[in-house]
Structures are given as C-alpha cells and as structure tokens.
VMD Tcl script that draws the C-alpha trace (Angstrom):
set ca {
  {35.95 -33.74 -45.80}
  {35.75 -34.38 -49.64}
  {35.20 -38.22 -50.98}
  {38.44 -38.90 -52.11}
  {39.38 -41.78 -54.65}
  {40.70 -43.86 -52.27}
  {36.43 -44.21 -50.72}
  {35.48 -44.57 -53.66}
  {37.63 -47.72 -55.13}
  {37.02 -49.46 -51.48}
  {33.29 -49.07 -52.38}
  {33.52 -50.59 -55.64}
  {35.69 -53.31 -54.27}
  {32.59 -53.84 -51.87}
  {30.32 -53.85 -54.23}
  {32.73 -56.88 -56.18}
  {32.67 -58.99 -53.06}
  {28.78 -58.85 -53.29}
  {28.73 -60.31 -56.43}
  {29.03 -57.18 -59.22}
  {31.18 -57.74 -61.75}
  {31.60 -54.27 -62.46}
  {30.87 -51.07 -61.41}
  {32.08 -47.10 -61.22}
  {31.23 -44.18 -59.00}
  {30.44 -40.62 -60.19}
  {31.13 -37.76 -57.51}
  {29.98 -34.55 -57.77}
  {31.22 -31.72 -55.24}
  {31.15 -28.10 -55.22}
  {29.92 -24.33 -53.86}
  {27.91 -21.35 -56.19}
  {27.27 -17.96 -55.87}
  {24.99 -15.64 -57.50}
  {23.76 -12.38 -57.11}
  {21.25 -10.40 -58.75}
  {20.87 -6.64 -58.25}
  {17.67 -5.14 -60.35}
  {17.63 -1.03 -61.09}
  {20.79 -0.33 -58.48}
  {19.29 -2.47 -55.71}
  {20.17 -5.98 -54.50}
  {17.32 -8.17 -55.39}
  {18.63 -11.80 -54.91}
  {22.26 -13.38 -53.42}
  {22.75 -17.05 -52.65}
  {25.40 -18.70 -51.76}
  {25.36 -22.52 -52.19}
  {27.04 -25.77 -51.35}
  {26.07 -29.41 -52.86}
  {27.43 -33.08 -53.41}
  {26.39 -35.87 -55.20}
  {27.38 -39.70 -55.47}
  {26.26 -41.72 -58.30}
  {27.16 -45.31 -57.93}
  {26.39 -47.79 -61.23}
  {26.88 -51.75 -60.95}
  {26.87 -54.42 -62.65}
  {25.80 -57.74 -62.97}
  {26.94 -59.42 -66.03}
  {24.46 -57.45 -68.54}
  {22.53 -56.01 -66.28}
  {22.50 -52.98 -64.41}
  {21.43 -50.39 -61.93}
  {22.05 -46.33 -61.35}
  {21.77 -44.64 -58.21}
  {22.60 -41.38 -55.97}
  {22.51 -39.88 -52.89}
  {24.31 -36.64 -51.57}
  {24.41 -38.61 -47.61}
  {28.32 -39.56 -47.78}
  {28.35 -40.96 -44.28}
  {29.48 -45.02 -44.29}
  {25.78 -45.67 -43.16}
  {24.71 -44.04 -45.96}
  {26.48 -45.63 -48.83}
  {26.51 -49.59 -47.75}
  {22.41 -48.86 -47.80}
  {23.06 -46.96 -51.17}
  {25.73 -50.38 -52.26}
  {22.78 -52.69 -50.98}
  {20.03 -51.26 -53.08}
  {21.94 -51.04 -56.18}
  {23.23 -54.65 -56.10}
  {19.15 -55.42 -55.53}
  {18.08 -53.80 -58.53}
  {20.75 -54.61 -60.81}
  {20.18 -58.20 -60.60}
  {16.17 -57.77 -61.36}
  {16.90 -55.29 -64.15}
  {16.73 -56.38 -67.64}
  {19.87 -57.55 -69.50}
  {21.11 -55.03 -71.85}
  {24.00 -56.74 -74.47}
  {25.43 -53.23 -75.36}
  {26.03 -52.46 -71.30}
  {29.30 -52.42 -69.75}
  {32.55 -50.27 -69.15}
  {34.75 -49.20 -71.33}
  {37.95 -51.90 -71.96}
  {40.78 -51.39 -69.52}
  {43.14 -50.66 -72.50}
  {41.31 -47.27 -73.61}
  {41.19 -45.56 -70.74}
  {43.12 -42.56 -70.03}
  {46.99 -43.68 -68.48}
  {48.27 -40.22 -67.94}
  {45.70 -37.75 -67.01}
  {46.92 -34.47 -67.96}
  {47.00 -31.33 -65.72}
  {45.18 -28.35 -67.26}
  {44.64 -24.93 -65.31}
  {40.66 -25.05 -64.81}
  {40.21 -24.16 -61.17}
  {40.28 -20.24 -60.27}
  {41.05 -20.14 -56.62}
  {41.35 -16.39 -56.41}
  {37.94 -15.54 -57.29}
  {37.38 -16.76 -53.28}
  {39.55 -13.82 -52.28}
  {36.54 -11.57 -53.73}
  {34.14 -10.16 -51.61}
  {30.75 -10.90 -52.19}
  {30.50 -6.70 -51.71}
  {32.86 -6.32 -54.51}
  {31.14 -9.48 -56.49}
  {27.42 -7.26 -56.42}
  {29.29 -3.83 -57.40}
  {30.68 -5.65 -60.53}
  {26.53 -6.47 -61.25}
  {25.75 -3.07 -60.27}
  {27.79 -1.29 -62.60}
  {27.25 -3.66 -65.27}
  {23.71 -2.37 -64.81}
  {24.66 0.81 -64.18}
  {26.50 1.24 -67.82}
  {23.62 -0.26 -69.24}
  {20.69 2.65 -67.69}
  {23.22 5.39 -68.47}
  {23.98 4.55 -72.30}
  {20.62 5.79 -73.27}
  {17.62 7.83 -72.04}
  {15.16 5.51 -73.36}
  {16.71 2.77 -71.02}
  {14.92 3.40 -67.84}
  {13.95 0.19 -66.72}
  {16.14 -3.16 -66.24}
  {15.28 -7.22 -65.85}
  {18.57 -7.47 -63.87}
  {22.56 -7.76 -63.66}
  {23.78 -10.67 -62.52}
  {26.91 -12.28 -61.46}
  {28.11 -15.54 -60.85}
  {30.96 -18.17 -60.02}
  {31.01 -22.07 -59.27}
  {33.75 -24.48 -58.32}
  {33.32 -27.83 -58.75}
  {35.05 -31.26 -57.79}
  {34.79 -34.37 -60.10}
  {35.90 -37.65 -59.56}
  {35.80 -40.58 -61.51}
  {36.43 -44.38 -60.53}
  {35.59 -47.68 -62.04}
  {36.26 -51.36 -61.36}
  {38.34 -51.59 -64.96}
  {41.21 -49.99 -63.08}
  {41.17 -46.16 -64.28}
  {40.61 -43.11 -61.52}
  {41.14 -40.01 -61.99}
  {39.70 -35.94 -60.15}
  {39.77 -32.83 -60.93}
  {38.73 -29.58 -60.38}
  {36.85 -26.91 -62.36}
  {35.41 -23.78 -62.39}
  {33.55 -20.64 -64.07}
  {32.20 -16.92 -63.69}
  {29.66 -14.91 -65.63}
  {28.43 -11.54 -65.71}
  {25.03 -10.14 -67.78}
  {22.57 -7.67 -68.04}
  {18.93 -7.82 -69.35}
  {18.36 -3.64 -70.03}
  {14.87 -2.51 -71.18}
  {14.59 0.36 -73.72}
  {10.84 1.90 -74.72}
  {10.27 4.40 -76.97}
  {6.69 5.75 -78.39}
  {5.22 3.19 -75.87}
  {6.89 -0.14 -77.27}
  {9.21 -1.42 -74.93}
  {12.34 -4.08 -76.04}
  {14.64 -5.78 -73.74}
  {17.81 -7.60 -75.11}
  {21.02 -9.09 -73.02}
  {24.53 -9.18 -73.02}
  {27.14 -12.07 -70.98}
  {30.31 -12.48 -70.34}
  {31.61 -16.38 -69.05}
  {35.16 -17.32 -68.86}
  {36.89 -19.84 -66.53}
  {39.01 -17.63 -64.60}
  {36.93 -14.29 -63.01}
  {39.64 -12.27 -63.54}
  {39.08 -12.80 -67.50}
  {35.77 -11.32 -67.77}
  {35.12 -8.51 -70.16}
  {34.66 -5.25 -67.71}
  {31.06 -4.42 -66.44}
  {31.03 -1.15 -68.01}
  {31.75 -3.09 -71.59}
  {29.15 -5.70 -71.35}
  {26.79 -2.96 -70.05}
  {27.27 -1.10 -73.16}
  {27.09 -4.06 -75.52}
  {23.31 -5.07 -73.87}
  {22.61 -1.18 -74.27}
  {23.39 -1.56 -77.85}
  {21.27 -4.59 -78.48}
  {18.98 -3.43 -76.87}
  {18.51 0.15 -78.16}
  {18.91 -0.78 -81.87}
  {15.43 -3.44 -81.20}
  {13.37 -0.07 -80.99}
  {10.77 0.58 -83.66}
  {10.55 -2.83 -84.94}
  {8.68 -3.46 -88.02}
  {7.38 -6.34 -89.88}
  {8.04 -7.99 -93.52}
  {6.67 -9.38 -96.03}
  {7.44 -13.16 -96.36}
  {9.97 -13.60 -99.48}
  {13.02 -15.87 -99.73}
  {16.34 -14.21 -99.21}
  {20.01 -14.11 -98.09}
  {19.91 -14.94 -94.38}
  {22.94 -13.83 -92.08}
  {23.10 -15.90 -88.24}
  {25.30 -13.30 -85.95}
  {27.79 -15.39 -83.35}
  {24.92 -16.14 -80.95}
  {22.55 -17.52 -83.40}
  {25.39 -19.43 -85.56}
  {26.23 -21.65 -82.66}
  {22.32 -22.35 -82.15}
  {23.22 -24.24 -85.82}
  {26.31 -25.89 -84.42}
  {23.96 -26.65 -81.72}
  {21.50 -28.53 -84.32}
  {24.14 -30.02 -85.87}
  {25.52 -31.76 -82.13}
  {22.63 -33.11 -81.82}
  {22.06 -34.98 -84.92}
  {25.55 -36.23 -84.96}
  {24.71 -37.64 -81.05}
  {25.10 -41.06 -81.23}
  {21.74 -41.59 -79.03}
  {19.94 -39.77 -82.06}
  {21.29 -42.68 -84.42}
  {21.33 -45.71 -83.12}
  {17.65 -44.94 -82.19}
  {17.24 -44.18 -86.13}
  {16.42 -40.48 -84.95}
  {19.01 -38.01 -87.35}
  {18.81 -36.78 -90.65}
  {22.11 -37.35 -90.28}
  {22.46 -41.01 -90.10}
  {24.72 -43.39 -92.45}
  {26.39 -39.57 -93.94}
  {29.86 -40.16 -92.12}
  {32.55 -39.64 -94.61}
  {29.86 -37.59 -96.98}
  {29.75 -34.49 -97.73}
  {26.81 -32.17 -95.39}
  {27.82 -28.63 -95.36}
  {29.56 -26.13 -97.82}
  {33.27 -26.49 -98.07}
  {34.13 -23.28 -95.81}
  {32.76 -25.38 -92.68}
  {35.22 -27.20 -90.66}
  {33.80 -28.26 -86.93}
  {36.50 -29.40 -83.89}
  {35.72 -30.74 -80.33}
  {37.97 -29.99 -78.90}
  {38.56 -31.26 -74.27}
  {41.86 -29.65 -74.53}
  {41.18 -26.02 -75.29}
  {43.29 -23.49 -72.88}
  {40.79 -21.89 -70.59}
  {37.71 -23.39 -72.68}
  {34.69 -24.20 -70.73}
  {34.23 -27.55 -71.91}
  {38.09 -28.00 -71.37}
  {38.38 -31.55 -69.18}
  {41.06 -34.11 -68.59}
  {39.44 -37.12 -69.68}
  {35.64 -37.97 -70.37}
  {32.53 -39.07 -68.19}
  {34.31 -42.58 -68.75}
  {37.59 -42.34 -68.02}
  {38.20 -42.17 -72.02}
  {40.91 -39.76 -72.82}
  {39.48 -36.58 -73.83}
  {41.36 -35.79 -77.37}
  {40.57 -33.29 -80.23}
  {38.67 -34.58 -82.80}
  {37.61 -33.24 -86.74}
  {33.68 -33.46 -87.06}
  {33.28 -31.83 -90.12}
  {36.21 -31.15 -92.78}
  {36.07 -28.86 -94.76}
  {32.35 -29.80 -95.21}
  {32.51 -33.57 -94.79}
  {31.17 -35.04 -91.62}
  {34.52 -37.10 -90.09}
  {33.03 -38.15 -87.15}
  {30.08 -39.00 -84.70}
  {29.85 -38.15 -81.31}
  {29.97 -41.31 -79.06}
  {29.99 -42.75 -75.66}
  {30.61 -46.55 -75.00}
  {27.25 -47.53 -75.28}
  {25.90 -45.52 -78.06}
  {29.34 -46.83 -79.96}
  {28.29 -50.40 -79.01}
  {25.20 -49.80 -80.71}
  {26.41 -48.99 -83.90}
  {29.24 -51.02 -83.78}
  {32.01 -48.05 -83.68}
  {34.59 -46.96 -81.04}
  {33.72 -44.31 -78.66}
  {35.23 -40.97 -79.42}
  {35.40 -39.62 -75.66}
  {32.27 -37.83 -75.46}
  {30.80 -39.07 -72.43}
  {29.47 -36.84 -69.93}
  {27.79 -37.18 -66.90}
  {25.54 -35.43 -64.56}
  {24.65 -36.00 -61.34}
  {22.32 -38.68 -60.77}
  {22.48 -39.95 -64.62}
  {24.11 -42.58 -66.95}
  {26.67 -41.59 -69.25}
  {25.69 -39.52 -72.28}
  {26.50 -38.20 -74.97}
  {28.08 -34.12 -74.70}
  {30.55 -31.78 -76.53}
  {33.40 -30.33 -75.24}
  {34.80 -26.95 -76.90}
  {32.88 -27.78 -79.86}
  {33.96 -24.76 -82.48}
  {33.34 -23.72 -86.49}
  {36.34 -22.37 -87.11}
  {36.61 -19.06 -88.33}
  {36.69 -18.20 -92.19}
  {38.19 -15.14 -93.70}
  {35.69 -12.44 -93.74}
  {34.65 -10.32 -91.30}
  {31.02 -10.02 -90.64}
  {30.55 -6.21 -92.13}
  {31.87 -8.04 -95.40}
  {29.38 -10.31 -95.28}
  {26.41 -8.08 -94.27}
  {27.81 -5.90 -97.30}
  {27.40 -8.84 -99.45}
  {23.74 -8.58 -98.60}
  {21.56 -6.67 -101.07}
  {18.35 -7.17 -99.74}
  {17.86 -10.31 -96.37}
  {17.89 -10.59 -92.84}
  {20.48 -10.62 -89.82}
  {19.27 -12.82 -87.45}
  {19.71 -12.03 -83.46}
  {17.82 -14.06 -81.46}
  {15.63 -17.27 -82.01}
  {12.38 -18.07 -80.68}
  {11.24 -21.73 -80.00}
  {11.98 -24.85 -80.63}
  {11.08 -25.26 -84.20}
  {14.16 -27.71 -85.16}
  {13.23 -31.72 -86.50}
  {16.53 -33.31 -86.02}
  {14.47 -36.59 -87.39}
  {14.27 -34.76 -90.99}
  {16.02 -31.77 -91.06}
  {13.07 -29.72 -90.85}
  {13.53 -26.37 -89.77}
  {11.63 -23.22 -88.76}
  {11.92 -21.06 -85.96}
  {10.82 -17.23 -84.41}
  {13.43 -14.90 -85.14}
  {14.71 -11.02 -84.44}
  {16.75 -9.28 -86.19}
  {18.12 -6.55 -88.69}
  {16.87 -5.50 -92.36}
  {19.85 -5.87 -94.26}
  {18.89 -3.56 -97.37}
  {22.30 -2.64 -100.06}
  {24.69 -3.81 -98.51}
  {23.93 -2.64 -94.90}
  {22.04 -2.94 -91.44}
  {19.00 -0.57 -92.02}
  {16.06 -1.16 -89.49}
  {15.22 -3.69 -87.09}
  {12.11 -6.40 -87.95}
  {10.32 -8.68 -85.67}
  {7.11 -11.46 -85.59}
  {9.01 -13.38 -88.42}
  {9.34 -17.15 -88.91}
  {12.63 -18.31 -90.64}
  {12.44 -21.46 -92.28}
  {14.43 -23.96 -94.24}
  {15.91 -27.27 -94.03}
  {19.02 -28.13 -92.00}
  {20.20 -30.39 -94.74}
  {20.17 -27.62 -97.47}
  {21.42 -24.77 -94.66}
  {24.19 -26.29 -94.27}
  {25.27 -26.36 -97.94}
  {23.81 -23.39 -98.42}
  {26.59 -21.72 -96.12}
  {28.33 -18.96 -98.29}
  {30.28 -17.22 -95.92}
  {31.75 -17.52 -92.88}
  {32.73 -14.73 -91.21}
  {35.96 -14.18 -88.78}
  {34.22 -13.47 -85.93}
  {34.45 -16.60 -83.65}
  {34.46 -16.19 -79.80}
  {36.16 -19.46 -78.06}
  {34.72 -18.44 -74.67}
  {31.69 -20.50 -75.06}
  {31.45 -24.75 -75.12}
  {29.49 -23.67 -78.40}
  {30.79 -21.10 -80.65}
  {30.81 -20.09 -84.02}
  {31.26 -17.29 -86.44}
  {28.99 -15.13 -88.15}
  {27.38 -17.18 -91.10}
  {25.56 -16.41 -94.62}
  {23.05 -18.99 -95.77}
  {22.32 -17.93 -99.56}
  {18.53 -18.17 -99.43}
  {15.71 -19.33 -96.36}
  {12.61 -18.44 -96.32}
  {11.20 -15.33 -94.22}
  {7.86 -15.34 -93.26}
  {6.31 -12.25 -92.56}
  {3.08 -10.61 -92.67}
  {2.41 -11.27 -95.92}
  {3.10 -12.82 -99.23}
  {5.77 -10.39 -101.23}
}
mol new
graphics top color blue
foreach p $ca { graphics top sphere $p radius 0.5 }
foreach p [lrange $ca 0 end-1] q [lrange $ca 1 end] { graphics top cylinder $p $q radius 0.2 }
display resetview
C-alpha cells in the first residue's frame, strides 16, 4: 500500500512530541521499465519497482537528514529515533529552517502528468517500438551495419510532500523515451551518433521509424571527418548543444554557486549578461513539460518566472536556504531527490525562440563551425572560462560543407553570451532544457594548427 499523507503528518507529529520543532518528510514511490534490443535482438529488459522516505528534523537550528525505503511502523520509529539523535548533536546552522507557513502553496493545482495508458502496453509491443527504431536506423544506409542499441523506456513516479509548517501536498508523474545509437564506417573509420525522443505521455513520442532516420542522418553525415586549422570564427550551437549553454548559464545563476562566492555571475542581477535577442523562462507550469510540477521540493508554489529579459538577468534561482544566505526570497526552485536536502533545480527552463530559422543563420555563415556534440567538461562557472571538445559541420559560404572533428572550442561564457547574434526558431519544449539554434559572432577553434 502507498505512504499516504495522512502517515506521513502522524510521523512528523511524532517526531514534535519528541522534542523537534520542525520537520518534513520526502516520499519517493514508483516502477521503470527499460529495454534494450542491440542489431534486431533483445539484449537487456528490466522491469523495476522502488521507494524511498526521507525524513528531515529539526531542533531549533540544527538538523538531521535521513532515508530508508523499509516503510513498515518498526521501521520508521527506528528511522524517527535516529534522526532526533543526530539532529540535536549536529551543528547549528542560522540559515536552516522551513519555509514560512504563509508562502507555501494553498491551492495545489491539478496538471495532467501521469500517463496511465502506457501500462496497457505490452512489454512485446514496448521492444518492437526499440526494434524498429533500430531497424530504420540499419536500413537508411549501407554503411550502417553495426548498432550500440535502441532503447525504450517509461517511469511512473509518486511524490509526496509534508512538513510540520502545515502545507501537504502528492502527486503523480511520469515519462517515456525512445533512442538509437547507429554506427556508420566507411574507408575503415567508423562514427556513431544518436537520436531521442522523451515526452510525458508515450503516446506522444515521435514514431520509431522517424527517430531511426534522424540518428541515421547524424550519424551518416559524421563520415570522413577532417580536421582544421585553429582560427577564430562565427560559431553556430544546433538545439542540443544550445541548451548545454542554458545549461552553463543554470548553474551560475544557482544560488548554491553564489552564496558560496562560486559564479561569474554573482552581484549581475538586474545587469545586462547576454545580447538583447536572449530572453530565458522557468517555467513548473508548462503543459506536458518534463519539469512541469505542482509546487516545489518545499511546498513553495511552483510559478513562471523571467531569468533573463531580453538580455538582462531578472532573477536567481533559489531555494529557502540558499535565499537565506543571500538575504532574498526563494523563487520555488527547490528540488529534491531521494535521500538529499533540498536543492537548487530548474523546471521547464527555455530560451525562447527568435525569428530565424537555423538555415538563415547557417547562411549567414561565410566561413565557421556548427557545433553537434560537446566533449568534456571544460566549463569554469567560477570565471566564465570556457573550452570544450566539439563535433561538428564546416560551415563554408553560407552552407554546411563537410564534417570536422579533434577540435577544441573556446571562449568565455561572459563574452558568449553577448556575443549571441542570432537566435534561431528552432526551439523544442520537450526537454527540461531547451533552446534554439544559436550564432555566437566569433570563438576560438582550435585545430591542428595555427591558420
């Protein structure tokens, strides 16, 4: 039987009479499937159930985090017991604490986010959809022949949320994905590239035969790679990358980055940090988006907020106790795992799209780089500092001519962003983190050798 609310607010009422003065419970719940077949042949399928209860008290300013995924009533007064213990030798914190009463969500909201037909769908049926996924992929080209996998996948989830300042609240949530990893060779070189497909509802994902073709594609036009010569030029982020620089950008915004004096970003809110064509939402209340919730990991209602406008950053992203730290308000992005504390985490967090589609903007080109896929972890969110592996296209007049690889892109965020000359049309609102296709007017691309 699921933990229901009504457990979970008679445990924290417990936990009062044992001296606590505060005190919420985190509950995790829920079932995944995945299965993997690998050239026509059903390499992998599991099926998967788990729970988890994280239980955080208080005691005055200090506190204590804990979990188990043992629900029975043994379990959890030993759980209750050895929280109040080390709570009350843990060192006092000033900034800890729930939340105030008064901002916590009143009326949670209703969205659509569970997908209860996708458990009227065989898991026969679920493995043909990853077989002919992989299927369209091997039969686009002859010099596809070999295959890392197609894979499919759904989850459902329960979360529930109670704490001792009076707010409760569940609900459930769910997702489905499909991909392929094809492998193309051709004169002896061999290049593998991917294509996915996530949406909330399984019904809603693009067709097997379409994201088969779209990994063929990618992974066909890799073949006969060359190198460059390292030169500074026009450098063009397609949809996947571009949200790798939202990404970036999340992260030095995070209020856990700041307060700890970690972000090139810090003491900029209000200025101005990328060209005036960028405008940034998070956005909890997104039909069908993944990040889509009915309040936060706090019980905070979960709102649409402006980051950037326009080019000036609007707003942090905070939780309680990052916000305590640098004296602001949360802005109801706590999120919480099993196991953990709050933290800080985006929603639907989206560039929204600009005007020109992305052949306009490769056409703009005379002579850069398109960039599809990033290698590494070559980003400094301390100062800015970026450089990173990168695939991609020549662009040469105006238009994709041959595909380059064993290149280093490099740059700094601060100057990328206002840098940004074009942003493309292009934006896909299926992902937590999405944005268009984006010009930067100059990086540098580091090649083989000096031009």
């Amino acid at each position: 039987m699921p933990f229901s609310l009504d457990q979970a607010n008679d445990l924290l009422k417990e936990a009062k009479d044992k001296g606590a003065t505060d005190g919420d419970i985190f509950v995790l719940q829920g079932e995944s499937f995945e299965g993997t077949v690998r050239l026509r042949e059903i390499e992998k399928v599991s099926d998967a159930r788990g729970k988890s209860l994280t239980l955080r008290l208080f005691f005055g300013k200090r506190h204590a985090i804990t979990s188990t995924s043992d629900f029975t009533q043994k379990s959890l007064h030993a759980l209750l017991d050895d929280t109040c213990r080390l709570a009350q030798i843990s060192p006092e914190d000033p900034c800890a604490g729930l939340p105030e009463a008064t901002l916590c969500e009143k009326s949670i909201p209703c969205y659509d986010l569970s997908d209860d037909a996708v458990r009227n769908i065989s898991i026969d049926e679920k493995i043909d959809m990853a077989r002919r996924c992989e299927q369209a992929a091997l039969s686009a080209d002859p010099r596809i022949s070999n295959s890392e996998g197609g894979s499919i996948g759904n989850s459902h989830t329960g979360i529930l949320y109670a704490a001792t300042n009076g707010f409760s609240g569940s609900y459930r949530t769910s997702s489905s994905s499909l991909s392929v990893s094809p492998i193309a060779s051709e004169d002896g070189v061999m290049q593998r590239d991917y294509w996915y497909s996530s949406r909330r509802k399984y019904s809603d994902l693009e067709s097997a035969e379409s994201v088969g073709a779209k990994a063929a594609a990618r992974t066909i036009r890799r073949l006969k790679a060359r190198k460059v010569a390292t030169q500074n030029v026009p450098v063009v982020f397609d949809p996947e990358m571009a949200a790798s620089l939202l990404s970036c950008l999340g992260s030095a915004i995070n209020g856990y980055a700041l307060y700890k004096q970690a972000s090139f970003l810090m003491d900029h809110l209000g200025e101005k940090i990328a060209s005036d064509g960028i405008t940034i939402v998070d956005d909890p209340t997104l039909s069908d988006g993944l990040g889509t919730k009915p309040f936060d990991g706090e019980g905070l209602p979960a709102t649409k907020k402006t980051i950037v406008e326009k080019g000036v950053l609007k707003s942090y992203l905070l939780d309680t106790y990052s916000g305590r730290k640098l004296n602001l308000p949360s802005t109801g992005n706590a999120s919480r795992g099993a196991g953990s504390s709050p933290s800080v985490g985006v929603s639907n967090f989206h560039l929204n799209p600009g005007t020109d589609s992305p052949e306009a903007i490769i056409a703009s080109v005379q002579s850069g780089l398109y960039v599809t896929e990033l290698i590494g972890f070559g980003v400094n969110t301390v100062t800015g500092d970026y450089s990173q592996g990168a695939v991609g296209i020549w662009i040469a007049d105006g238009a994709l001519a041959y595909p380059v690889e064993e290149i280093t892109i490099a740059g700094n965020l601060k100057e990328m962003l206002l840098n940004i000359e074009r942003v493309g049309n292009d934006v896909c609102r299926f992902t937590r983190i999405s944005a268009p296709t984006l010009k930067i007017s100059q990086m540098t691309v580091a090649g083989s050798e000096r031009a």
